[in-house]
C-alpha positions in Angstrom: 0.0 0.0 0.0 1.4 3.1 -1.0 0.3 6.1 1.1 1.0 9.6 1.6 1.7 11.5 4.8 0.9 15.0 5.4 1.9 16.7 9.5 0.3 20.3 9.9 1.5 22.1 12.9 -1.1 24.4 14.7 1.0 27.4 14.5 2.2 28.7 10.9 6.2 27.8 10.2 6.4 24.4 12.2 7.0 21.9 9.8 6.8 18.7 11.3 6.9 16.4 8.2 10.5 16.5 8.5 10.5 15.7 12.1 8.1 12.4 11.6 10.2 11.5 8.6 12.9 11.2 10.8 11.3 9.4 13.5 10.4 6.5 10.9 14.2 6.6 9.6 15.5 5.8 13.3 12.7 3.4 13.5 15.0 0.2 11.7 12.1 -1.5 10.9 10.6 1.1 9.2 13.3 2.4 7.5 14.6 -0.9 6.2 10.7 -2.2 4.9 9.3 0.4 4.1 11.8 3.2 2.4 10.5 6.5 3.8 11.0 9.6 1.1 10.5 13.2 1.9 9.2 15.3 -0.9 8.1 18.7 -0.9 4.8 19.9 -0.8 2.3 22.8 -0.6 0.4 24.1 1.6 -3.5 23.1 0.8 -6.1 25.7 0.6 -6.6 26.7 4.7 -3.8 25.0 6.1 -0.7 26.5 7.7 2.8 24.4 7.8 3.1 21.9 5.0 6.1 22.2 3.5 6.6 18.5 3.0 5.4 14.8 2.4 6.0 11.5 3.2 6.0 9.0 0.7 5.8 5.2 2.1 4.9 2.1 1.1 3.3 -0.5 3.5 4.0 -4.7 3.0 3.7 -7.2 5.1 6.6 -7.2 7.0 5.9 -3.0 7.8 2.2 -3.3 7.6 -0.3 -1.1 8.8 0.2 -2.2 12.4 3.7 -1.3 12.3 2.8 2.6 10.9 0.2 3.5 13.7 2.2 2.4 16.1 5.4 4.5 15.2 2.9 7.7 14.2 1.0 7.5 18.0 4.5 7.0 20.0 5.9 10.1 17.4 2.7 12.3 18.5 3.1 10.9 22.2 6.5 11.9 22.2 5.4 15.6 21.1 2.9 16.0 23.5 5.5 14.7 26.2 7.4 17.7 25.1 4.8 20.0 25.1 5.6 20.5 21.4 1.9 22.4 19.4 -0.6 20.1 18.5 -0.3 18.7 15.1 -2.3 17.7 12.7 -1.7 14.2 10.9 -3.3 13.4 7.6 -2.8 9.8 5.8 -3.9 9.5 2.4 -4.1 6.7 -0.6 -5.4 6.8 -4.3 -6.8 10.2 -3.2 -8.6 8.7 0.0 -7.8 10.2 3.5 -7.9 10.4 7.6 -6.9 12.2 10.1 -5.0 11.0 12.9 -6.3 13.2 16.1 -5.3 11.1 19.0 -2.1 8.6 19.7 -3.8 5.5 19.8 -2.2 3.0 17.6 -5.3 0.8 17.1 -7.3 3.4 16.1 -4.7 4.7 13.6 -4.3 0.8 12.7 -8.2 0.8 11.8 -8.3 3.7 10.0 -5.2 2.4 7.7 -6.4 -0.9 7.1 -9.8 0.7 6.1 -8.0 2.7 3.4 -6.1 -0.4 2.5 -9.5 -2.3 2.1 -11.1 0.5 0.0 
């Protein structure tokens, strides 16, 4: 499953892509199954702090699973830091959710329903 991750900081100028990106690099499983790439990106219509993408692709030995429970430790680890709330947006073939809290099973639900769809 190839999927698309978008992070958009609360405030205006924290971009947090890169941050997450490198999170799943030091994560080996991640970065040895899965290939993370940073692209650039632009901000959507109404959003503040996207200046960059993370392009993945999910198998079987980094599956779903795996992904939610890197992104909810990465956000846990934020809020530990009292870092701003961020905004977390998975997307596939155009399909999309929004990760709100840090609970890898709901994150792990909401990528296998895009996988299924």
């Amino acid at each position: 499953m190839q999927i698309l991750i978008r992070c958009v900081a609360e405030k205006d100028g924290d971009d947090v892509a890169p941050e997450l990106f490198e999170w799943l690099v030091d994560n080996a499983d991640a970065r040895r199954h899965t290939a993370p790439k940073l692209k650039p990106d632009a901000p959507r219509t109404g959003q503040l702090g996207t200046l960059a993408v993370i392009q993945l692709a999910l198998s079987g030995a980094f599956s779903a699973a795996s992904l939610g429970v890197v992104i909810a430790q990465w956000r846990d680890q934020r809020r530990l830091a009292g870092a701003p709330k961020i905004t977390v947006t998975v997307e596939k073939d155009g399909k999309q959710f929004t990760v709100t809290g840090s609970d890898p099973d709901e994150i792990q639900r909401k990528l296998d329903e895009l996988d299924a769809s």
